[in-house]
C-alpha positions in Angstrom: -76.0 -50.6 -50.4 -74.9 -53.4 -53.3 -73.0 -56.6 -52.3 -71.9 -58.5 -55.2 -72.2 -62.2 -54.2 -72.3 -64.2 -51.0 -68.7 -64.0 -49.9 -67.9 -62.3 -46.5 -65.4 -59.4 -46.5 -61.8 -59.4 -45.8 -61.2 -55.6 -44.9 -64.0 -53.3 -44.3 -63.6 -49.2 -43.5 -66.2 -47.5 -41.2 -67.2 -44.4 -39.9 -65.4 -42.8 -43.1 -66.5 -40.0 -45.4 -66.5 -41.7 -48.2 -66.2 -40.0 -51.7 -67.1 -43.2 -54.0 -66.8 -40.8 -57.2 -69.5 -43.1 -58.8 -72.4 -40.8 -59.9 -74.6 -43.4 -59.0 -74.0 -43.2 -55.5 -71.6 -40.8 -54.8 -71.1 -40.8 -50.8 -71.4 -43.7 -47.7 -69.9 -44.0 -44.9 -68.1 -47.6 -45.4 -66.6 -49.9 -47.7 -65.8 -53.9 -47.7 -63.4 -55.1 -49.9 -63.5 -58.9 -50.7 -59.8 -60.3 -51.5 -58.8 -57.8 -54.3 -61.9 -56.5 -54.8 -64.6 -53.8 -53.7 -67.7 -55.7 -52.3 -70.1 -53.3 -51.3 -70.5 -49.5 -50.2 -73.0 -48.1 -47.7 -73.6 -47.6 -44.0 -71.6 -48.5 -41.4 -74.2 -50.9 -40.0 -75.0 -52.6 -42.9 -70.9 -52.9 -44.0 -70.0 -53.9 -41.0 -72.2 -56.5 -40.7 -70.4 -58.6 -43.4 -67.0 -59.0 -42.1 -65.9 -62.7 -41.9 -63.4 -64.6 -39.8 -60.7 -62.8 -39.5 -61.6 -59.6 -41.7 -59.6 -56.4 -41.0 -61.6 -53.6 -39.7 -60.7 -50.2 -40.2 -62.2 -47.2 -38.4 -61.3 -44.2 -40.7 -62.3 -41.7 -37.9 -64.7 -39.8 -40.0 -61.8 -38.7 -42.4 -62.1 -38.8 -46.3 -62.2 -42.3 -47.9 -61.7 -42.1 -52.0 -60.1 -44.1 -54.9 -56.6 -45.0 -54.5 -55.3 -42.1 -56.5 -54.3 -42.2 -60.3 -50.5 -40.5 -60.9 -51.3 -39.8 -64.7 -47.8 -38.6 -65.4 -44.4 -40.0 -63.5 -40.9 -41.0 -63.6 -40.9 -43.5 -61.3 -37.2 -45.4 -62.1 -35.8 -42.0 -62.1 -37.8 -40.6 -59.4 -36.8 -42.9 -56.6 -33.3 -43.3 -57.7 -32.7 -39.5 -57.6 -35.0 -39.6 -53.9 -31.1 -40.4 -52.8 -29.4 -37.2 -54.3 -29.2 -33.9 -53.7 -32.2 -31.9 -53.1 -32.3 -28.0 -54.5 -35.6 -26.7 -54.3 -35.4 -24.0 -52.4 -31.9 -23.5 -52.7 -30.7 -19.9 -53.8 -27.5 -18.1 -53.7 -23.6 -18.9 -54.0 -24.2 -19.6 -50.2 -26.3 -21.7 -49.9 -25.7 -23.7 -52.9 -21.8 -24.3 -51.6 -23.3 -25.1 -48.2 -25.6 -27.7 -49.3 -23.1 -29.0 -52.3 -20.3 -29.2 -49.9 -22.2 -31.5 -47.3 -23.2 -33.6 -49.1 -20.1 -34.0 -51.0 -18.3 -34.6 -48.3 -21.4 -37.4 -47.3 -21.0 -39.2 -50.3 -17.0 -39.6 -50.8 -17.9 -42.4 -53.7 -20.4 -41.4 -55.4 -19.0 -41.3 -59.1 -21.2 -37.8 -60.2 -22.1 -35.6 -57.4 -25.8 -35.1 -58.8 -28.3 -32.9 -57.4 -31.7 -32.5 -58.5 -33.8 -29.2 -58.1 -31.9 -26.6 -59.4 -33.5 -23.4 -60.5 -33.0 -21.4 -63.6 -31.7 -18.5 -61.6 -30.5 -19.8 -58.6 -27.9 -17.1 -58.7 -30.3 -15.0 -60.3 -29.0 -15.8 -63.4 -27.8 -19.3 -65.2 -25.1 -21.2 -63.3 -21.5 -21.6 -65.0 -19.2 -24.3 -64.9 -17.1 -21.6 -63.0 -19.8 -21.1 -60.4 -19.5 -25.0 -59.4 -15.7 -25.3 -60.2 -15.5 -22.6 -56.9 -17.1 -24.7 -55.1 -16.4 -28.5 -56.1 -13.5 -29.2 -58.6 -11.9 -32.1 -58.5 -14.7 -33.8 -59.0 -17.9 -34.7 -61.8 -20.9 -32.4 -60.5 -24.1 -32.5 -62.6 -27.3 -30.2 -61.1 -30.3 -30.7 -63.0 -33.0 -28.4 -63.2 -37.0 -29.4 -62.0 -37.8 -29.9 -64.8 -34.9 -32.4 -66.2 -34.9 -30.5 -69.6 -31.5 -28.3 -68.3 -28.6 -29.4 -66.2 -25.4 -27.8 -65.4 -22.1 -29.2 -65.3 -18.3 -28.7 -63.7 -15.5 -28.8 -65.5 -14.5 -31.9 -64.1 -17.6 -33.5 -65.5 -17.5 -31.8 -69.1 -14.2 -33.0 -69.2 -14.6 -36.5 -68.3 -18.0 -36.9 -70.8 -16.0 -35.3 -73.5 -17.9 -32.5 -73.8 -15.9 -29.5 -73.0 -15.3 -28.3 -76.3 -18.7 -29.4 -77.7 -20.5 -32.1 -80.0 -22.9 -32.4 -82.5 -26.3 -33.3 -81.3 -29.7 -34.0 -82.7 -32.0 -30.8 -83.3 -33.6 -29.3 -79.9 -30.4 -30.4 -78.1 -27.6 -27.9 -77.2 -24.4 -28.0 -75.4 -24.3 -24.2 -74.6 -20.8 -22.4 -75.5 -18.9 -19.9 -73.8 -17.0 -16.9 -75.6 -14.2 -18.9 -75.4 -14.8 -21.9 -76.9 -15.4 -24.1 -74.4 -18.7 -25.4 -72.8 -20.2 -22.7 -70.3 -21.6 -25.4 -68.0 -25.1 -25.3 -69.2 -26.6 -28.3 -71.0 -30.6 -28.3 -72.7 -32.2 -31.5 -72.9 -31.9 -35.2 -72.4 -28.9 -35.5 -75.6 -26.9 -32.8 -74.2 -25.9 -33.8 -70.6 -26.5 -38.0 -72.0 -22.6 -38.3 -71.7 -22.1 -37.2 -68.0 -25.0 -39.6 -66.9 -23.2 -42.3 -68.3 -20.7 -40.7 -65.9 -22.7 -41.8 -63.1 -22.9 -45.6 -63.5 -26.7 -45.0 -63.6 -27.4 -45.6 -67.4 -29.8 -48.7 -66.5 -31.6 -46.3 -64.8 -32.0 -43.5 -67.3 -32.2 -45.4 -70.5 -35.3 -45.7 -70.6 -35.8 -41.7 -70.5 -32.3 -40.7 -72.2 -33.3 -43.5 -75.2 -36.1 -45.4 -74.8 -33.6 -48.4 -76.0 -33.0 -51.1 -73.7 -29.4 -51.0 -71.4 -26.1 -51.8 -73.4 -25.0 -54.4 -72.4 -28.6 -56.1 -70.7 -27.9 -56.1 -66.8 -27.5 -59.2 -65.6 -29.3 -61.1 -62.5 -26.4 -58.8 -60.0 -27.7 -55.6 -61.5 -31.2 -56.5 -61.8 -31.2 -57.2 -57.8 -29.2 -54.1 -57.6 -31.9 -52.0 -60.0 -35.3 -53.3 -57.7 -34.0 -50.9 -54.3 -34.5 -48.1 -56.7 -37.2 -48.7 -58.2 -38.7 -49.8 -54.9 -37.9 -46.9 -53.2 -39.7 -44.4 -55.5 -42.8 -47.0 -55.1 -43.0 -46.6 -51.2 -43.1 -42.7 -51.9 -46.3 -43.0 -54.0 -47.8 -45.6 -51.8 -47.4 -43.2 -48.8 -48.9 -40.6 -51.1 -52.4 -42.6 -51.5 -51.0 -43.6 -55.5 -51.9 -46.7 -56.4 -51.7 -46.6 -60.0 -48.8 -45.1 -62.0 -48.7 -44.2 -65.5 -45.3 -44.4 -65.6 -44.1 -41.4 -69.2 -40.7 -43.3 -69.9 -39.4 -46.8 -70.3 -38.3 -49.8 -72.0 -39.0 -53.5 -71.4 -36.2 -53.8 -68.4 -38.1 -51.2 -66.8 -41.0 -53.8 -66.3 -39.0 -56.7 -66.2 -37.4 -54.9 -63.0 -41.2 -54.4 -61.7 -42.0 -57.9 -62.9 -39.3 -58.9 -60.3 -40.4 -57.3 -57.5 -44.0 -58.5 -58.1 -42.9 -61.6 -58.0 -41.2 -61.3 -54.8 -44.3 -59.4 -53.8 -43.1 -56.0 -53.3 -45.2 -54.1 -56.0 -47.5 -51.9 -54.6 -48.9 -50.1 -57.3 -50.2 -50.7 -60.7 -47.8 -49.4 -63.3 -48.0 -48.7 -67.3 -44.9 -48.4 -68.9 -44.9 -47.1 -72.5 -42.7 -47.8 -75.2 -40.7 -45.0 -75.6 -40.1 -43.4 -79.2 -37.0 -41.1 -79.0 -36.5 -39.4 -82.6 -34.0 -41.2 -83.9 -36.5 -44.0 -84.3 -38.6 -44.7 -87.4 -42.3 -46.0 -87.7 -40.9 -49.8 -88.2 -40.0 -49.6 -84.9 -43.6 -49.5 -83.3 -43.5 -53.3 -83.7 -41.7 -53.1 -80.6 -44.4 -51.8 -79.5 -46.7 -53.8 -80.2 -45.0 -56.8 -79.1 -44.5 -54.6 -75.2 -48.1 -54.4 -75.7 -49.2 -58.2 -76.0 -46.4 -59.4 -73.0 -47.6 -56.9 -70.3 -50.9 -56.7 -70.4 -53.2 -57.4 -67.1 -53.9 -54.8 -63.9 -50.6 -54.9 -62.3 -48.5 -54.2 -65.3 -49.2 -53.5 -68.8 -47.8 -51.1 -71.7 -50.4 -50.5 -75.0 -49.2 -46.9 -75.3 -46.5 -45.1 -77.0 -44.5 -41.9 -75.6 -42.8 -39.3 -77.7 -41.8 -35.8 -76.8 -42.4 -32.8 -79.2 -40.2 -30.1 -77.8 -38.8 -29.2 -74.6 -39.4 -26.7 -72.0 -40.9 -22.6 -71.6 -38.0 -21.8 -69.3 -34.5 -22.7 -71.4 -36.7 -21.8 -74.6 -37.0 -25.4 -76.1 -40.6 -25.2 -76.3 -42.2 -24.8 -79.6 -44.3 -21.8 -79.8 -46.3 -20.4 -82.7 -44.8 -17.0 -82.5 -41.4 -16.1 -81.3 -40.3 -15.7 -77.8 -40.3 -11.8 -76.7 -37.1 -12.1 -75.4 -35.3 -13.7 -78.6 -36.9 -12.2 -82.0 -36.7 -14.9 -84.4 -36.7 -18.3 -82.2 -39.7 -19.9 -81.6 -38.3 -23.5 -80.8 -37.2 -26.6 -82.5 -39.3 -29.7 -82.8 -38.1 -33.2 -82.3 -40.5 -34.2 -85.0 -41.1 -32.9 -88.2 -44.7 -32.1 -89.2 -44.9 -34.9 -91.6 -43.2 -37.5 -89.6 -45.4 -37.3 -86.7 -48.2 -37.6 -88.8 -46.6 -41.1 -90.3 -46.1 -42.5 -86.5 -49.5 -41.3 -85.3 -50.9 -43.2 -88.3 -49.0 -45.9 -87.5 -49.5 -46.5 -83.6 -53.4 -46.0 -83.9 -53.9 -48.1 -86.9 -51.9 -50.8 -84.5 -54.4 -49.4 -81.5 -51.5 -48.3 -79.4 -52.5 -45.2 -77.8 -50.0 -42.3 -77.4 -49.0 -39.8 -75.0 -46.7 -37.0 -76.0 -45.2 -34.1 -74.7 -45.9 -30.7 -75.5 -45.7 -27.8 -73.9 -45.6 -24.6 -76.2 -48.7 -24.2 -78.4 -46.7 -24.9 -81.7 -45.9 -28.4 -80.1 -49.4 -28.7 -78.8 -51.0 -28.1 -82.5 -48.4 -30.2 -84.6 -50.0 -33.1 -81.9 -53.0 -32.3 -82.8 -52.7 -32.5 -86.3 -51.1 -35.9 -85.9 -54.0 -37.1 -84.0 -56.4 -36.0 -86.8 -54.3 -37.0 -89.5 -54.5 -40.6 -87.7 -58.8 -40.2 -87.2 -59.0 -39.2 -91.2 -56.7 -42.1 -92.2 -57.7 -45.1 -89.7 -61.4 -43.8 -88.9 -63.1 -42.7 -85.6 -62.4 -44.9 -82.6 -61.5 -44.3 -79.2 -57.9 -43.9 -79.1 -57.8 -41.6 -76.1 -54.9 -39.9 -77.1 -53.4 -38.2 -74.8 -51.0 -34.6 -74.8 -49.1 -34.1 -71.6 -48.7 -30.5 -70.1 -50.1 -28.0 -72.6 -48.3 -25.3 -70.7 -49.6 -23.1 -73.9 -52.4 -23.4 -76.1 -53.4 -21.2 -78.9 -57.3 -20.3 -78.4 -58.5 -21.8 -81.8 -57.3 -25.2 -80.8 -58.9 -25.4 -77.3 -61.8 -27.5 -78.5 -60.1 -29.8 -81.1 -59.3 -31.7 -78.0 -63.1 -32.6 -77.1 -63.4 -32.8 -80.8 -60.8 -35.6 -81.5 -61.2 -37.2 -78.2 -57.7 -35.9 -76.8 -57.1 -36.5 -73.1 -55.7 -33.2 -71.6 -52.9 -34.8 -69.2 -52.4 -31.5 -67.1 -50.6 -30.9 -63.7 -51.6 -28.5 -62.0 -49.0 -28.0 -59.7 -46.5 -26.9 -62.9 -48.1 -23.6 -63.1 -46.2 -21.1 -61.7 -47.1 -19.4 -59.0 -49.2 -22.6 -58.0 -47.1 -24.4 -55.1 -43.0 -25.0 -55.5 -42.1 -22.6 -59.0 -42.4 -18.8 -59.1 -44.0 -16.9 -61.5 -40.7 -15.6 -63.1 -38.7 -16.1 -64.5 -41.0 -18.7 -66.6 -43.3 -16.2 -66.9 -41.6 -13.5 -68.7 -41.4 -15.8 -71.4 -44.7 -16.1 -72.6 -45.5 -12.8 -74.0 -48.1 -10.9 -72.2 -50.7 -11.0 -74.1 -50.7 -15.0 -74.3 -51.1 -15.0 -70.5 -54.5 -15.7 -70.7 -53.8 -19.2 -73.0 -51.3 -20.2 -70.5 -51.6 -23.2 -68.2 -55.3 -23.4 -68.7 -57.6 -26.2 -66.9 -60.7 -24.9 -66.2 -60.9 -23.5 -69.9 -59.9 -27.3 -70.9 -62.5 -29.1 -69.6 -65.3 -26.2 -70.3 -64.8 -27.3 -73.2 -65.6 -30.5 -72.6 -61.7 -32.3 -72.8 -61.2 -34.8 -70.2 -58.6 -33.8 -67.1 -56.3 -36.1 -66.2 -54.2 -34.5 -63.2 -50.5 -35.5 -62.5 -47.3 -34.3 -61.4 -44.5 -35.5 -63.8 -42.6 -36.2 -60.3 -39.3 -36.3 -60.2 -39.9 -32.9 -62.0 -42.7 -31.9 -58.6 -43.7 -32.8 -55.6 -45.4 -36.2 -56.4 -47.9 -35.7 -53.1 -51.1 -35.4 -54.8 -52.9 -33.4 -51.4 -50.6 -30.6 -52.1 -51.3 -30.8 -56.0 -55.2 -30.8 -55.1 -54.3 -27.6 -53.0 -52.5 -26.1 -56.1 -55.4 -26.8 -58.4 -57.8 -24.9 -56.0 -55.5 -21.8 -55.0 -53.3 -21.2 -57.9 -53.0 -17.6 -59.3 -54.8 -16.0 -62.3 -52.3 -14.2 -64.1 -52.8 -10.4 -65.2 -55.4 -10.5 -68.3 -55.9 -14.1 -67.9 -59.4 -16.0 -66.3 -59.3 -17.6 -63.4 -58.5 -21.3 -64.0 -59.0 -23.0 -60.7 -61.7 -25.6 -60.6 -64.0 -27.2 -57.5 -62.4 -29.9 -55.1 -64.8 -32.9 -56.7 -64.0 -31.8 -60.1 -60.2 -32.2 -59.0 -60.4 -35.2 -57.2 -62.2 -36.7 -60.5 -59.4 -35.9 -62.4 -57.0 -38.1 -59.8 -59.1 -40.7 -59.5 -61.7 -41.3 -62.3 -60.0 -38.7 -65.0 -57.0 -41.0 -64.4 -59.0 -44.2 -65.2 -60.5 -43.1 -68.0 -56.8 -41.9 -69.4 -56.0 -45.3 -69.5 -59.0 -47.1 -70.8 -59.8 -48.5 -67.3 -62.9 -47.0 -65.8 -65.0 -50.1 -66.0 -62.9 -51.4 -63.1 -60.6 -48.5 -61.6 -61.0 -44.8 -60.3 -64.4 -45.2 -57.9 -65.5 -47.4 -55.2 -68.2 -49.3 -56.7 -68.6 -53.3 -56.0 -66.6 -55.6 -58.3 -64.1 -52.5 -59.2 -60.4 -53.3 -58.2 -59.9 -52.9 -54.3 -58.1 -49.8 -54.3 -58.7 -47.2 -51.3 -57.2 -44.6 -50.0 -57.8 -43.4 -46.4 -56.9 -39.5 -45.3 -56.3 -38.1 -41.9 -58.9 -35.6 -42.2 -62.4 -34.8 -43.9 -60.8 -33.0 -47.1 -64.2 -31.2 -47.9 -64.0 -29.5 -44.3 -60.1 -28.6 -44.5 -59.8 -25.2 -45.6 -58.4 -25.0 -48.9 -55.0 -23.5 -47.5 -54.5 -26.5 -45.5 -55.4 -29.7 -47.7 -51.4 -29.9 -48.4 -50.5 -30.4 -45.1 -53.0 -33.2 -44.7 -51.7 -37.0 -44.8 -52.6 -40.1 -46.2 -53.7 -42.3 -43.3 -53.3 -45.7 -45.6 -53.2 -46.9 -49.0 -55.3 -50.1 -50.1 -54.0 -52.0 -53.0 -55.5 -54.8 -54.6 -56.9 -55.5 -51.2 -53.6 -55.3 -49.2 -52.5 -52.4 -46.9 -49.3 -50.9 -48.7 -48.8 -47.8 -46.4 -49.9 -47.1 -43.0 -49.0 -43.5 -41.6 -48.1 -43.2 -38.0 
């Protein structure tokens, strides 16, 4: 056991199974927290022996104790507004579609878009129409939008009223899909595309800082501000009842912390949040002053920015991810990217000369290598330091550039629970568009940190399930696909890369990710012993309470 100073504690767990993820001293059976902070780790005795007046004591009922967990990869504006809309998943069939569309229409008479969240690619077994929904609502805006965000699909009503029916021009890697006669089919591919029938919604504030990056236009005022924390707050409680209690938020803008600012100042925050600034192309380099200044004016353990998202293409499934060679189904088309190669060498340059780190998207293995130039372009120009830059997703990977990620220090911001097959997405249609022999260099993990790239584990949520016990079941039961290895890794190794593989991602292991004394006092409690669960069931387990700098934020029943 180590206690750091004389102090007594103010919460102390027992009779836990405690997984400190510190090498040093990696299991106990309690921990006492002091104010915001760990105190000490060790035997039940021993910890309990320290409480002071008043201190909280917790039995954990020989269930796990951990980290609070590290969401490497959210949406957490969008997430909790969108907890209120429609849910899909699951949903297949004309049926079932006008069932569940109909309800909650008729639910929510004044809602200015009908929006529902979930949709899959082939939820007719093919793409939805405008038609399709017109059959089943058409007098007014509908707007379904994929998992994965990158797609949606619109009414008539709504192409209409976004001005859209008959097409616009759009930046490259954006399309408004067109019917043989003319006019918009329904279906719209990425964030540019279905922009105007958002602003439909009265929800702009919300999605700006996704749809843009810029800040809202006009700024919200103190009335919409108020209005913009129940939102916000919302999609907070979800995490804290998921064991998160810090969010590495992949979107934003400075409202987006000024309306976390507010609700830590009412005390309400219950997480600790980074918010990047967000670098849409139509940006230019200049613009990383921005930045920079994000950087300097949030910047402690509650909220802070210091990094810079981009996205590089889009997704596998509507065929907006870059790829190296051509998709099997479409000779010719291997994807557009949002950046050209020379361009994203001049902003990766420029954010790490400025020691910004940055995160960007890429899923195809053309995306994932134009990143990785960028990053080494920025090494050979700036020199070695470490930048921790970061790729999110790397649904596909060509084979040669594997370990240039060790090699330049690249953090390998995976979730597991996007491969398909793993937990909510099937295996096809996605699948079918990877040719068959690239299989084996899709949705690697185990091949990423063999060779020796650092996991940081995630679940883009709104775009998945957020809950991080059902991601930690994915990890260790997803399929191998034919010709591929088998890329599931052990339960510590997974719970490192949600805990301490989260820390280290954002430059804050000294303090966060393991239970060690003067680290930040953030626990997590389960309802079970996760290492005697069988792997089958550790999704259905629960977080029994989440420990925040100090302070119980979620209780289960």
């Amino acid at each position: 056991m180590s206690i750091s100073g004389m102090a007594l504690a103010t919460l102390i767990i027992t009779n836990g199974r405690v997984l400190t993820m510190d090498a040093r001293h990696p299991r106990a059976e309690a921990v006492a927290l002091q104010g915001d902070q760990i105190m000490a780790v060790g035997d039940t005795a021993s910890i309990a022996a320290l409480a002071g007046p008043g201190c909280r004591m917790i039995d954990a009922g020989g269930a796990t104790v951990l980290p609070g967990f590290v969401e490497s990869h959210l949406h957490l504006f969008m997430a909790g507004n969108e907890l209120a809309h429609l849910q899909l998943l699951g949903i297949e069939g004309p049926e079932a579609l006008g069932a569940a569309l109909t309800a909650y229409a008729a639910a929510n008479p004044d809602v200015p878009v009908i929006r529902g969240q979930g949709c899959d690619y082939a939820i007719y077994g093919r793409s939805l129409t405008r038609h399709d929904l017109d059959a089943i609502v058409a007098d007014r805006p509908v707007l379904l939008s994929a998992a994965d965000h990158h797609t949606a699909w619109a009414n008539t009503k709504a192409l209409e009223m976004a001005g859209i029916l008959r097409g616009r021009d759009l930046p490259t890697g954006n399309e408004i899909v067109m019917a043989e006669d003319g006019l918009a089919a329904g279906e719209l591919r990425e964030f540019n595309a279905f922009e105007p029938v958002l602003a439909l919604s009265g929800e702009e504030r919300i999605s700006a800082g996704i749809a843009t990056g810029e800040e809202p236009n006009p700024m919200p005022g103190y009335a919409d501000l108020m209005r913009d924390l129940e939102p916000m707050e919302r999609g907070l409680k979800h995490c804290a009842k998921h064991g998160f209690t810090s969010l590495v938020n992949m979107d934003g803008n400075r409202y987006t912390l000024l309306v976390l600012s507010e609700l830590r100042r009412q005390g309400r925050l219950t997480a600790r949040v980074r918010v990047p600034f967000h670098y849409r192309p139509h940006r230019t380099p200049a613009d990383l002053e921005q930045a920079s200044i994000l950087s300097a004016e949030f910047n402690d353990d509650w909220l802070s920015s210091g990094f810079v998202k981009l996205f590089m293409d889009g997704v596998i499934d509507s065929e907006t991810a870059v790829l190296v060679d051509d998709y099997p189904a479409t000779p010719g088309w291997k994807g557009d990217a949002l950046h050209s190669d020379a361009r994203f060498k001049e902003i990766a340059i420029e954010a790490d000369r400025r020691g910004l780190q940055i995160a960007v998207h890429a899923i195809g293995d053309g995306a994932v290598r134009r990143v990785l130039d960028g990053y080494e372009a920025a090494r050979k120009a700036n020199g070695k330091r470490d930048s921790r830059h970061r790729i999110e997703h790397i649904e596909l990977i060509s084979r040669q550039d594997v370990p240039r990620l060790a090699e330049l220090g690249v953090v390998a911001s995976v979730q597991p629970v996007h491969a398909p097959g793993a937990m909510d997405f099937p295996v096809f249609p996605t699948m079918d568009k990877i040719a068959r022999d690239r299989w084996v260099d899709a949705y690697l993990c185990r091949d990423l940190a063999e060779a020796g790239a650092k996991l940081a584990f995630a679940s883009d949520w709104p775009v998945a399930d957020v809950n991080p016990l059902r991601g930690i079941q994915a990890a260790m039961t997803r399929p191998t696909y034919e010709g591929a290895r088998d890329q599931r890794i052990p339960l510590l190794d997974v719970l490192a890369a949600y805990t301490t593989g989260g820390a280290y991602a954002e430059h804050t292991e000294d303090r966060k990710g393991c239970l060690r004394p003067g680290y930040l006092g953030d626990v997590v409690i389960l309802s079970d012993d996760i290492e005697s669960v069988p792997v089958d069931q550790i999704g259905a387990m629960q977080v029994a309470k989440t420990i925040c700098g100090g302070r119980v934020v979620w209780e289960g029943e």
